[in-house]
C-alpha positions in Angstrom: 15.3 125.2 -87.5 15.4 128.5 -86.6 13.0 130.7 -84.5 11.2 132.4 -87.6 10.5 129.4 -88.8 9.0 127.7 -85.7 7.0 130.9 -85.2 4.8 129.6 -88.1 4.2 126.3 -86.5 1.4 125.2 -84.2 3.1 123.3 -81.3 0.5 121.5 -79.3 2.3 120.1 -75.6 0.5 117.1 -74.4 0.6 114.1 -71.7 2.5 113.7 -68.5 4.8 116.4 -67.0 5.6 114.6 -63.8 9.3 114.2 -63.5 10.1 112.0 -60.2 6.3 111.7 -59.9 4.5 108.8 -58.6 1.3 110.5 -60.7 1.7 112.0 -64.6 -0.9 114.4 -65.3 -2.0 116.0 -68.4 -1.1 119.4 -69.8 -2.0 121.0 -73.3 -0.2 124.3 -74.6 -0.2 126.3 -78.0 3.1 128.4 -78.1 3.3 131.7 -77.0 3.4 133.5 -79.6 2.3 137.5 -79.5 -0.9 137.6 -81.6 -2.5 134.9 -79.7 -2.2 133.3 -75.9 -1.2 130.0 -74.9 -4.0 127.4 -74.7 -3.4 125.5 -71.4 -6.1 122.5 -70.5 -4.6 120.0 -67.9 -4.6 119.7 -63.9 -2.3 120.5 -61.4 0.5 118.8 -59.5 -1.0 119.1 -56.1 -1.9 115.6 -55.9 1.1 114.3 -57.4 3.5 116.0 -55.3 1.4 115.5 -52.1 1.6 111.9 -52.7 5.5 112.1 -53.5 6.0 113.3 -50.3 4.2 111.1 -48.8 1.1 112.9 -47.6 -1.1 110.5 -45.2 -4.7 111.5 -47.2 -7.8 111.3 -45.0 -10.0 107.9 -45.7 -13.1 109.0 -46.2 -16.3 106.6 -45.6 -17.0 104.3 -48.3 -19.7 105.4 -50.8 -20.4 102.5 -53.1 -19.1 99.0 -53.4 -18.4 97.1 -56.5 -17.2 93.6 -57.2 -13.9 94.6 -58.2 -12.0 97.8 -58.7 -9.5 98.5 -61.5 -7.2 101.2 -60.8 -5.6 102.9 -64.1 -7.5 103.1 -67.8 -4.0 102.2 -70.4 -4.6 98.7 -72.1 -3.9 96.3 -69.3 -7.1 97.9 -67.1 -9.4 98.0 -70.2 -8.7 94.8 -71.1 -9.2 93.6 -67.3 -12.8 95.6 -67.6 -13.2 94.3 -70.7 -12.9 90.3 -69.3 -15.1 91.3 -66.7 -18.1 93.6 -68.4 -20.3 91.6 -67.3 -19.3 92.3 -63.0 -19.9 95.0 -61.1 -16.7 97.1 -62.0 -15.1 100.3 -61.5 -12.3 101.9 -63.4 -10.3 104.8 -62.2 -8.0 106.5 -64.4 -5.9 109.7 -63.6 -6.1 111.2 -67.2 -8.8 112.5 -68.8 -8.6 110.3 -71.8 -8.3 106.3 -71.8 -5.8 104.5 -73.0 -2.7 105.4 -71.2 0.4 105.5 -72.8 -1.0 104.2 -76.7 -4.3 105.9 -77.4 -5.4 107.4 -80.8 -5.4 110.9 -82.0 -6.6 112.0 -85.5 -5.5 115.1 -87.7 -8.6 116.0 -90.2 -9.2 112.3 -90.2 -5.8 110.8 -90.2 -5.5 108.8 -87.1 -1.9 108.7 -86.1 0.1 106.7 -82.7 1.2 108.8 -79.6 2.7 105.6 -78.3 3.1 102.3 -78.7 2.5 101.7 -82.8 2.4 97.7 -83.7 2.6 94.6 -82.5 3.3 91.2 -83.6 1.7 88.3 -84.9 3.4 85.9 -82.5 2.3 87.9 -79.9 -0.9 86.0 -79.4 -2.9 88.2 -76.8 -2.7 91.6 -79.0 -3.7 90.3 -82.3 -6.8 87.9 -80.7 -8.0 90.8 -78.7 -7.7 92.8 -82.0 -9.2 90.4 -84.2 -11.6 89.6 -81.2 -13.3 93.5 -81.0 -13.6 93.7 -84.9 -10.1 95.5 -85.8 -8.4 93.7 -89.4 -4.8 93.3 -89.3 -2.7 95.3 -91.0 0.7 93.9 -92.2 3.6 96.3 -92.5 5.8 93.7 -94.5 8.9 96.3 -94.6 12.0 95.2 -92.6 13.7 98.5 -91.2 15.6 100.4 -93.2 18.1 103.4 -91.6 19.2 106.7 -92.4 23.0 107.5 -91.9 25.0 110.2 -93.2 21.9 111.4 -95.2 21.8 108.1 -96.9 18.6 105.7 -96.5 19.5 102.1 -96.6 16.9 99.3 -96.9 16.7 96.1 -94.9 19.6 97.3 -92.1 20.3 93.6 -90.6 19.9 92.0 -93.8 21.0 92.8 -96.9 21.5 96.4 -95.8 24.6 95.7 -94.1 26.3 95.4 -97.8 25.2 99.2 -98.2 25.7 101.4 -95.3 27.6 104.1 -96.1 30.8 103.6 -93.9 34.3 102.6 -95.1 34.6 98.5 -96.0 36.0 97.4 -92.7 33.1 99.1 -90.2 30.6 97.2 -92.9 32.1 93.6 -92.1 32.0 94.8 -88.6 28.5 94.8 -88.6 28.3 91.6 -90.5 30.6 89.6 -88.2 28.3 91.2 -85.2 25.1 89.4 -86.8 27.4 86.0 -87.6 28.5 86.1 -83.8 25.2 87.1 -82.2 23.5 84.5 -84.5 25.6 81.5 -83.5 24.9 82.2 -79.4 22.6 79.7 -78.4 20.0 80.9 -76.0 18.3 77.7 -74.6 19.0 76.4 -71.5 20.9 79.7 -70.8 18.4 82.1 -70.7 18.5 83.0 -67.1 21.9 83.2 -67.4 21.9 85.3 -70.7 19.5 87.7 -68.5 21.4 88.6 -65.8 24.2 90.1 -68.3 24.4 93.7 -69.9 23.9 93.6 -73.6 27.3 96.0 -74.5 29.6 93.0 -73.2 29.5 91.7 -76.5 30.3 94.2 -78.5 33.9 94.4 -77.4 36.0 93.7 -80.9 33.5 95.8 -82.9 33.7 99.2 -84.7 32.1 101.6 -82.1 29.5 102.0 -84.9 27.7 98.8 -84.2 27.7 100.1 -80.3 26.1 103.2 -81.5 23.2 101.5 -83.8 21.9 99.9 -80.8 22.6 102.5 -78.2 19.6 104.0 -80.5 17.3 100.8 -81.5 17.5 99.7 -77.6 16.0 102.9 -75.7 12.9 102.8 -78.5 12.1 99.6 -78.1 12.9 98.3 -74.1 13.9 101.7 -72.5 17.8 101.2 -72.2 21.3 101.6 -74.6 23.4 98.2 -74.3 25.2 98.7 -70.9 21.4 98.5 -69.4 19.9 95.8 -71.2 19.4 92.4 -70.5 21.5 90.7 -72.9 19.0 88.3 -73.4 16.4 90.5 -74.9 19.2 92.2 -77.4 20.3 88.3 -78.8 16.6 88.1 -79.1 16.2 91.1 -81.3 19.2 90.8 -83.8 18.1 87.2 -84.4 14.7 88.4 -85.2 15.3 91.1 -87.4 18.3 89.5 -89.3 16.6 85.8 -90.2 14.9 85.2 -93.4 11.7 85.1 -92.3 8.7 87.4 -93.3 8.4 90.9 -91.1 5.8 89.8 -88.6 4.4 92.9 -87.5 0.6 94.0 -87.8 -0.7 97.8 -86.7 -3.6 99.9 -87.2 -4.4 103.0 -88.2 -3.6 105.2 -85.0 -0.7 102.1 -83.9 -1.7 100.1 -80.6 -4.1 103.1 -79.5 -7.0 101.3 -81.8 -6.9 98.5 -79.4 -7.2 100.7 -76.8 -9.8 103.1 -78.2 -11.9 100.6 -79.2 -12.3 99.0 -76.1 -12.9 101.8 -74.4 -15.8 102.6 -77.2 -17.3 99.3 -76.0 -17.3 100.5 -72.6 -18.0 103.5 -72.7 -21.1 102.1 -74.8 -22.5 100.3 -72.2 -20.8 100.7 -68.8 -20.0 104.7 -68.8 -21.3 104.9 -65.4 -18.6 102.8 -64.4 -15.9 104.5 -65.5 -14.2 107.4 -64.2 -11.9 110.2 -66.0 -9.7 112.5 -64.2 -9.7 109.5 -60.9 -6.5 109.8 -58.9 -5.4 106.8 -56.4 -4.2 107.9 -53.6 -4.3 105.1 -51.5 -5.1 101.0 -51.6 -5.6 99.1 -48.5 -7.6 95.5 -47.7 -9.1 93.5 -44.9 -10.4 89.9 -44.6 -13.7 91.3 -46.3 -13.4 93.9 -49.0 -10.1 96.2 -50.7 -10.7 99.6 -50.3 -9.8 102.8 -53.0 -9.2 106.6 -51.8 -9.1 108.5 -54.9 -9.3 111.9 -56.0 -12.1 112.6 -58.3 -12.0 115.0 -61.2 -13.4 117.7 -59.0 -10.4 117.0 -56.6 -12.6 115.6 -53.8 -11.6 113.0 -51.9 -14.0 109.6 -52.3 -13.3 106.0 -51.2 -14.6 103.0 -52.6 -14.4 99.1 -51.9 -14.2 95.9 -53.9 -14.2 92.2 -53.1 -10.9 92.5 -55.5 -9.1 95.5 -56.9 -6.2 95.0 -59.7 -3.9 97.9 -59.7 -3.1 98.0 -63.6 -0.8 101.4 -62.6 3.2 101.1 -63.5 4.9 99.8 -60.5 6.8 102.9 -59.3 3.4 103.9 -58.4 1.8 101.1 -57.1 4.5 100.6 -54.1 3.5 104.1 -53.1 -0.5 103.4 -53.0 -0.3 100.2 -50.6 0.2 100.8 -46.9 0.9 96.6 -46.1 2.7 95.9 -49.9 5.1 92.7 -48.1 8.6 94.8 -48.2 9.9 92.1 -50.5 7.2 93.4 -53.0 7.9 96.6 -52.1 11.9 96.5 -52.8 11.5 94.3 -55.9 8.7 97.0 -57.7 11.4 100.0 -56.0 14.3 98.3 -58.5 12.1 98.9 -61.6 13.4 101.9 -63.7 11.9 104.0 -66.2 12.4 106.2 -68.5 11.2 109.9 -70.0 10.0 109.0 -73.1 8.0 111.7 -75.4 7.0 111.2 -78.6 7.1 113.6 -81.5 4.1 113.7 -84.2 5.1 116.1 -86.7 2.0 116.4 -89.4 3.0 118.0 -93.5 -0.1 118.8 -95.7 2.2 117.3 -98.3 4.1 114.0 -98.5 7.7 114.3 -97.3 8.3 110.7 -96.6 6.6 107.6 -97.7 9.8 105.3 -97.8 9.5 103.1 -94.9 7.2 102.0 -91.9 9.9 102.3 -89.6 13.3 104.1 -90.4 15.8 104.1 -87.8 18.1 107.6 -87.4 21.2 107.0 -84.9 22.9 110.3 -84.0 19.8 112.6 -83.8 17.5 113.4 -81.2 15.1 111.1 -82.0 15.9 106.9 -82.6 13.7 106.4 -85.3 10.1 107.4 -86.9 7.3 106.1 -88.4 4.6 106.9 -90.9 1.5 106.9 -89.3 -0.4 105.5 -92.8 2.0 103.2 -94.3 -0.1 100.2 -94.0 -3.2 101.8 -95.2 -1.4 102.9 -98.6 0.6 99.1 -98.3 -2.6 97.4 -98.3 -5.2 100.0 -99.6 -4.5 100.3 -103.5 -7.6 103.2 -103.1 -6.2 104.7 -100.7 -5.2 108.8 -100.8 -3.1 110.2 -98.8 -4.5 113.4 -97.1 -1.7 114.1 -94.9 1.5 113.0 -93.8 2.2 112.3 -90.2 5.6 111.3 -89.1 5.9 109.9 -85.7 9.0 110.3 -83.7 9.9 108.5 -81.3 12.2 110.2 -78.5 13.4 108.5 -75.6 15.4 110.4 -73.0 18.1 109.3 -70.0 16.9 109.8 -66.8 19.0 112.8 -66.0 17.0 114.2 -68.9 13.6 114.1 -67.2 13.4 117.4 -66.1 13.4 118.5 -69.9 9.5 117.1 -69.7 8.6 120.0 -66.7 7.8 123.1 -68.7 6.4 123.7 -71.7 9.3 125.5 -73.2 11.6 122.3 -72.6 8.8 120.4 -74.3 8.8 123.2 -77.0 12.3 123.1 -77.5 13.1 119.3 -77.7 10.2 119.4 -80.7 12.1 121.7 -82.0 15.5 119.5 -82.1 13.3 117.1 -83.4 12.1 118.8 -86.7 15.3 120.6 -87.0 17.4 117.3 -87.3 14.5 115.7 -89.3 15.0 118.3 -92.1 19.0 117.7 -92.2 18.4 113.6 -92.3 18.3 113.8 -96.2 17.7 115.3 -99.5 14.5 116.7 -99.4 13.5 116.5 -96.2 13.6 120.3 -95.0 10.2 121.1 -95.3 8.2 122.4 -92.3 5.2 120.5 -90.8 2.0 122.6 -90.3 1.4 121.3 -86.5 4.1 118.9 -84.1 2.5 117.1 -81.5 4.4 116.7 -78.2 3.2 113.8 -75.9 5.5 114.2 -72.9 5.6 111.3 -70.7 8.1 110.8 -67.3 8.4 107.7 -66.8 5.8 105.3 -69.5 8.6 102.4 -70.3 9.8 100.6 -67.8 13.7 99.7 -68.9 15.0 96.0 -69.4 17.3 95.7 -67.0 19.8 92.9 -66.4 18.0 90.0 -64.0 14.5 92.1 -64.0 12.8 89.5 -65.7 14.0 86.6 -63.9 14.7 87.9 -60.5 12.1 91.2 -60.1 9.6 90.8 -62.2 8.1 87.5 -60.9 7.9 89.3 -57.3 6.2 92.8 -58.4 3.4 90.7 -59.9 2.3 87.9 -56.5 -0.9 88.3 -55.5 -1.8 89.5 -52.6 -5.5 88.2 -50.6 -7.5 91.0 -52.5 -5.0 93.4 -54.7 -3.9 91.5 -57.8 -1.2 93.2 -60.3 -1.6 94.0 -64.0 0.2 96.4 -66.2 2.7 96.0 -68.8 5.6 96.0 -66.4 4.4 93.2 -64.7 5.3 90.4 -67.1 8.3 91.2 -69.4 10.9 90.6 -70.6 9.8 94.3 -72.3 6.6 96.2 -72.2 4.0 95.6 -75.0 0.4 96.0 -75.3 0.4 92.4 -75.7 2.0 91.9 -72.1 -0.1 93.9 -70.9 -3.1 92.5 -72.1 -1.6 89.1 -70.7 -1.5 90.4 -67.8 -4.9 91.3 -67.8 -5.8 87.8 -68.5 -3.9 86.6 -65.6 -5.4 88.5 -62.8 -8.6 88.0 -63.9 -7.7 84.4 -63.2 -6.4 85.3 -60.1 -9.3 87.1 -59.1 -11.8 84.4 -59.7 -10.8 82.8 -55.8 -12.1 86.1 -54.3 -14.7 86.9 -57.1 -16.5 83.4 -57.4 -18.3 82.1 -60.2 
């Protein structure tokens, strides 16, 4: 796309710009273009940096007490709030929206994902907390189709592999791949399977079955074969190569419904109790109470203390925030990687694509993208479609991070994004009206070999007072529904310190 074009486009830069940051904070920019100035809305990285360099913060006295404490507002600490309305709680989160990483934004009344976009029906905890605040399930019913060499092919794993557009012999490639990976037999062995990386078994193959999951991996688990637990990838191509009806249920605006309608409840009722724009600085416990320094929104310094606090923060925070973390903790949540991960809404006022839920693009700068509304016009024979909102998903390396620091890197990534969207196929160079950036260091923690056998169960012990939530802290990948799972479990935990 080139730069007259994008001059006509409204850009709008949001979420995390912390790159090797223990804290992501928020920053909102239109693009600087000569007729108007940019729009910036967001904090700085004071905190964030003093905190990375391990700034000793002054404890002020304690000015309330609460039953328990729930540091960071994504889905795990709103569903731990949510479990315990009925306490005296208090939830700190750093950004000045809730939700976290999946929270809902709307174009002229077209809600649309920034993060995480569906869940599935066998994972329990999402769809009962759905079901349970009120939300009806949506099913997407559309196995994942791919674009390659500007030709879209339905069903990849299926019956898609008769039809991609590569010579005979790369075809049967892929077919053997699925008949090899189908016959492993993962029980009994699934420690074992854990510990390995993914891309020893693709020795044999064409280098085009490498590269469809170099792409598919970092979208959905944060890592391309040689980084993924080879468990988690036999999982996958089982799943999404059986017979058996797509099992996957979203909502309008993906997994950020769940999350913006709890925080609707709360907010309802328990506002007081919640705190926007609250930075944790520091954790610390005694035989009686936990206590929190944070930074409030005004960037004064407050502490308050809890008979429990659950730190529902990703763990390459956490380890920073707490002083006596045991150092086998300590090392185990140091081991966890993440990676950059921004995601790309690009909105048309007409439609461009309406094909599939979730199409899958190896080669380009993005893995795959979704449309924000497909189960609405699936299940919705009413339903008109204002706008279309395509939502692309981007995940970096590592080495990328520091792409997610300014706003021009931000600016110009989008831009690779819509520029390789409108080459993907016939029809598809037409500009949006706005892109979306939600830039985000470090919100998917990556599946590593032996991280959810051998590190994960360590990050999330208890400790007498601080209890762990989040959705690194079950596995084997993040989910909302992991999340919310861990919710459930530290509530339980809780209840020795909490009482009846």
């Amino acid at each position: 796309m080139d730069s007259n074009r994008r001059d006509f486009i409204r850009f709008v830069v949001a979420g995390s710009i912390a790159a090797g940051c223990p804290f992501d904070l928020a920053l909102q920019a239109a693009p600087r273009l000569p007729e108007r100035a940019p729009e910036v809305d967001g904090e700085h990285n004071q905190v964030c940096h003093e905190v990375r360099d391990g700034r000793n913060f002054p404890r002020p006295p304690v000015s309330k007490r609460y039953d328990v404490i729930i540091a960071g507002g994504g889905v795990s600490g709103l569903t731990t709030a949510y479990l315990l309305e009925d306490r005296n709680f208090l939830i700190l989160e750093k950004e000045p929206h809730w939700g976290g990483n999946a929270y809902l934004e709307e174009y002229q009344g077209q809600a649309f994902a920034t993060g995480a976009a569906f869940c599935e029906t066998v994972e329990s905890p999402a769809i009962s907390l759905a079901q349970e605040l009120g939300l009806p399930m949506l099913h997407v019913n559309d196995p994942d189709p791919t674009i390659v060499r500007g030709e879209w092919v339905a069903d990849t794993w299926r019956s898609g592999l008769d039809h991609l557009p590569y010579p005979e012999s790369v075809r049967e490639s892929f077919r053997k791949f699925r008949r090899d990976i189908q016959a492993i037999k993962t029980g009994g062995h699934e420690r074992e399977l854990s510990a390995q990386p993914f891309s020893q078994y693709f020795t044999g193959y064409a280098p085009e079955v490498k590269a469809w999951w170099d792409s598919y991996g970092p979208s959905n688990w944060g890592a391309p074969t040689e980084t993924t637990n080879a468990l988690i990838g036999i999982y996958e191509l089982k799943a999404i190569s059986n017979d058996k009806p797509d099992p996957r249920i979203t909502w309008p605006g993906g997994l950020g419904a769940i999350t913006h309608r709890l925080s609707e409840r709360l907010l309802a009722t328990r506002a007081d109790h919640m705190l926007a724009g609250a930075t944790v600085v520091a954790v610390e416990q005694d035989k009686s109470e936990a206590r929190v320094t944070y930074v409030d929104a005004k960037g004064e310094l407050q502490a308050a203390a809890a008979r429990a606090v659950v730190m529902a923060t990703p763990k390459f925070i956490t380890w920073r925030l707490i002083p006596d973390l045991p150092a086998v903790q300590r090392d185990a949540m140091k081991k966890m990687r993440y990676i950059p991960y921004p995601v790309v809404n690009a909105i048309f006022d007409r439609p461009v694509y309406n094909k599939g839920y979730d199409t899958w693009c190896p080669g380009n700068t993005f893995t795959d993208f979704i449309v924000a509304d497909w189960t609405l016009q699936a299940n919705d024979p009413s339903y008109h479609q204002k706008n279309n909102v395509l939502t692309f998903y981007t995940p970096l390396t590592e080495a990328e991070r520091s792409i997610l620091l300014t706003e021009d890197g931000c600016r110009s990534l989008a831009g690779r994004v819509v520029s390789d969207f409108q080459k993907l196929f016939a029809g598809s160079n037409v500009d949006p009206v706005e892109v979306h950036i939600y830039r985000r260091g470090h919100p998917l923690y990556m599946s590593l070999p032996g991280s959810y056998f051998e590190v994960q169960p360590l990050v999330r012990q208890p400790m007498e007072r601080i209890f762990f939530a989040n959705t690194d802290s079950q596995g084997p990948v993040s989910s909302t529904s992991e999340g919310i799972a861990a919710a459930h479990r530290v509530v339980q935990e809780a209840a020795r310190v909490l009482g009846s």
